[in-house]
C-alpha positions as CSV (number, residue, x, y, z in Angstrom):
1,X,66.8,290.0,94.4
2,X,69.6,287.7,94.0
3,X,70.4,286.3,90.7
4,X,69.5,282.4,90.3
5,X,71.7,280.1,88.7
6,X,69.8,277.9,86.4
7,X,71.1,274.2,86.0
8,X,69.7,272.1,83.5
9,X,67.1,269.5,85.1
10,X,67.6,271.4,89.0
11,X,63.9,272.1,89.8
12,X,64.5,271.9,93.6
13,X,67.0,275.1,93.7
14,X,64.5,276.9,91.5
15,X,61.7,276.1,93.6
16,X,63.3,276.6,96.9
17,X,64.2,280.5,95.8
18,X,61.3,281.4,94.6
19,X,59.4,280.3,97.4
20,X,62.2,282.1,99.6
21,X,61.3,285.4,97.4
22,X,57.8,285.1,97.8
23,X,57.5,284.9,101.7
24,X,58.7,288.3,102.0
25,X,56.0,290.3,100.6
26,X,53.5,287.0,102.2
27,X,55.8,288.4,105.8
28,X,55.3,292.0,105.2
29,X,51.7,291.7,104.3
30,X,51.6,290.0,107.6
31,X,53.0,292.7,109.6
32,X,50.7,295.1,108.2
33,X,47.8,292.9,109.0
34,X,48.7,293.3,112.7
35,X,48.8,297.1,112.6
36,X,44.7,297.1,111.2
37,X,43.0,297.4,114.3
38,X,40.0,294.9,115.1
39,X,38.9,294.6,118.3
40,X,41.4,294.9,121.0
41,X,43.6,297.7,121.2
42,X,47.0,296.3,120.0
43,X,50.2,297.9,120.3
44,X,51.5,297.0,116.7
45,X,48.9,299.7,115.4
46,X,51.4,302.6,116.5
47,X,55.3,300.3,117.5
48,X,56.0,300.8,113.9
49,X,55.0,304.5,113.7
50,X,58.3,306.6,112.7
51,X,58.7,309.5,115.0
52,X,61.7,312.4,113.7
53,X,63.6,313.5,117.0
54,X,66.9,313.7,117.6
55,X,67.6,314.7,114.3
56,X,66.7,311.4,112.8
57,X,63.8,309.1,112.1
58,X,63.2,306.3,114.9
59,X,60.3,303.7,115.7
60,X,57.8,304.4,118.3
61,X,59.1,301.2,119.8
62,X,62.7,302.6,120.3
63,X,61.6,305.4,122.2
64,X,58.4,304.6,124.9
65,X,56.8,302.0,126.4
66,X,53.9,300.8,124.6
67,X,51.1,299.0,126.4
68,X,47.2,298.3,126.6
69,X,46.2,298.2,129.8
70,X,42.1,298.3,128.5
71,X,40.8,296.9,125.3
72,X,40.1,300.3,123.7
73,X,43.2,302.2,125.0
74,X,46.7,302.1,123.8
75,X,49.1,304.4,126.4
76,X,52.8,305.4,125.3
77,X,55.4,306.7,127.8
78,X,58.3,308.3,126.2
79,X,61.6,307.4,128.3
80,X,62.8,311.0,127.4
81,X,59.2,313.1,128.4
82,X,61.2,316.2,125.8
83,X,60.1,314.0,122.6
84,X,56.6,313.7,123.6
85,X,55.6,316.7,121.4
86,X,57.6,314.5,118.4
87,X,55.7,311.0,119.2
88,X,52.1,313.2,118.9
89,X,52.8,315.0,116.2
90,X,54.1,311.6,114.3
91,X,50.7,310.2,115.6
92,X,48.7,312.8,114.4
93,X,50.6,313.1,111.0
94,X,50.4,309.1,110.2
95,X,47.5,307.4,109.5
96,X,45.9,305.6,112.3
97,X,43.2,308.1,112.4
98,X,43.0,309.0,116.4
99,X,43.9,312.1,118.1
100,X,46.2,311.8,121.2
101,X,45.9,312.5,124.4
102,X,48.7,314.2,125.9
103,X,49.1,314.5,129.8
104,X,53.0,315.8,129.7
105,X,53.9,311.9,131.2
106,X,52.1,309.6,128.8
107,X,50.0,309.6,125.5
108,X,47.0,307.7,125.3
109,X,44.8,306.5,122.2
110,X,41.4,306.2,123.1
111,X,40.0,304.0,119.9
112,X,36.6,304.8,119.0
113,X,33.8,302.8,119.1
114,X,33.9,300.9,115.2
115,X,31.3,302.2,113.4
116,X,29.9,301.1,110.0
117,X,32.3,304.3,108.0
118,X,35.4,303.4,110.2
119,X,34.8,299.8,109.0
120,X,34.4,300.6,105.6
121,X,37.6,302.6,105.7
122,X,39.6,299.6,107.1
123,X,38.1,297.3,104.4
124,X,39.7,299.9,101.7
125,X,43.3,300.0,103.7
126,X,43.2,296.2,103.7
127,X,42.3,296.1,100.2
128,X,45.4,298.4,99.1
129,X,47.4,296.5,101.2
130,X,46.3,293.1,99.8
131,X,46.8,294.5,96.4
132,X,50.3,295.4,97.1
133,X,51.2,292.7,98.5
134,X,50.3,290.6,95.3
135,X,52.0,293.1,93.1
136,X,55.0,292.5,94.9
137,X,54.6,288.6,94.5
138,X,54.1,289.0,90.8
139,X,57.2,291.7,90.2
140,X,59.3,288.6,92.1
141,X,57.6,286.4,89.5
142,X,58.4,288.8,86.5
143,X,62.1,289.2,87.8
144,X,62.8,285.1,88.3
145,X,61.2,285.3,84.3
146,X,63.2,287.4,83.2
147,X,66.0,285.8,84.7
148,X,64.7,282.3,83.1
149,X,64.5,284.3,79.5
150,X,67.8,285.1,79.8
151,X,69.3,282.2,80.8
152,X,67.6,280.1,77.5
153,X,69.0,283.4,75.4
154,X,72.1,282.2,76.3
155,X,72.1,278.9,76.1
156,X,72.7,278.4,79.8
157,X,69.5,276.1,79.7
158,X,67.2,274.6,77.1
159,X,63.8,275.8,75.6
160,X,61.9,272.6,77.6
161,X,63.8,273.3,80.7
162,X,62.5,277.2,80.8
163,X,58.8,276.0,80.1
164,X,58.7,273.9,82.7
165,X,60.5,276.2,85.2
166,X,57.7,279.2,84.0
167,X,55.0,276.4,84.7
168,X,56.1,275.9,87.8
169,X,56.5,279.4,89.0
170,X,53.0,280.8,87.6
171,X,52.3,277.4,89.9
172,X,54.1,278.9,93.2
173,X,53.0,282.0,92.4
174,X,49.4,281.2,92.0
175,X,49.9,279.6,95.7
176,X,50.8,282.8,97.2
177,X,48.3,285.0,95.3
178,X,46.0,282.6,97.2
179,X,47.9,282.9,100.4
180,X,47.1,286.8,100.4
181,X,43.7,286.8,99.6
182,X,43.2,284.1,102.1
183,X,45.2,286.5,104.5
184,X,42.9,289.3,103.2
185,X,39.2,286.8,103.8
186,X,40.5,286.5,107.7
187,X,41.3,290.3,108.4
188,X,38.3,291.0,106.7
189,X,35.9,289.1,108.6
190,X,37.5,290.3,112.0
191,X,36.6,294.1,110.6
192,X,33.0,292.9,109.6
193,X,32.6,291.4,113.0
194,X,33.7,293.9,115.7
């Protein structure tokens, strides 16, 4: 994180970088979201999945051709059919819990059937991931108060100034606190109703 400059009675600079801070665990929380299957087969379960060939670690996304041609069936298709003992091995090794089916041409993810355990399980992923996502929302609120502390230590702003700037970022901070578990309430009633 970027150091903020504090200027005596500029609320709007404050505000604006904080908020800019605080979207990006709010953006990655929503990326994760995607990969927590519901439903429909979606490729974002597996794009992301990092697969070691070539003597280096690369997305799923870099190397096949990811589609869902049903709603229950995910298919890859390495461009290079030599890595397609790397992408299964990644796929069994990560955690999206299926086991692939390999054909020598294309792998395929048959998703199960969501039972009541398998739902269960998803609600605890999305838990951890909700939880992260708000620790990472309040470390960004600890570092911009830290920052605040030190600029009032030396002098760079007055002892008002630094209450009201803390006010407002518990304020901006309780907004995105909110934001994730209201993120969390929607992925978890798509789990509870497939």
């Amino acid at each position: 994180m970027e150091r903020v400059v504090f200027a005596e009675g500029n609320i709007k600079d404050f505000e604006e970088s904080a908020k800019k801070e605080m979207e990006k665990p709010i953006k990655h929380f929503e990326k994760e979201l995607s990969a927590i299957r519901t439903g429909r087969a979606s490729t974002a379960l597996v794009e992301n999945l990092k697969v070691e060939c070539y003597g280096q670690m690369m997305s799923l996304r870099e190397l096949a051709t990811l589609s869902s041609p049903e709603a229950r069936l995910i298919t890859i298709q390495p461009w290079d059919k030599s890595i397609i003992g790397d992408i299964e091995k990644a796929i069994l090794a990560s955690d999206v819990g299926i086991t692939p089916v390999n054909d020598g041409k294309i792998i395929r993810l048959q998703l199960p059937q969501m039972s009541e355990a398998r739902r269960e399980d998803l609600k605890k992923i999305l838990g951890k991931k909700t939880e992260e996502c708000r620790i990472g929302v309040r470390n960004i609120r600890k570092d911009f108060h830290n920052q605040l502390r030190d600029a009032e230590k030396a002098r760079g702003i007055s002892e008002d100034f630094a209450k009201r700037l803390n006010d407002l970022l518990q304020k901006i901070t309780d907004s995105f606190i909110k934001n994730a578990d209201e993120l969390y309430e929607k992925k978890a009633n798509e789990i509870k109703f497939v």
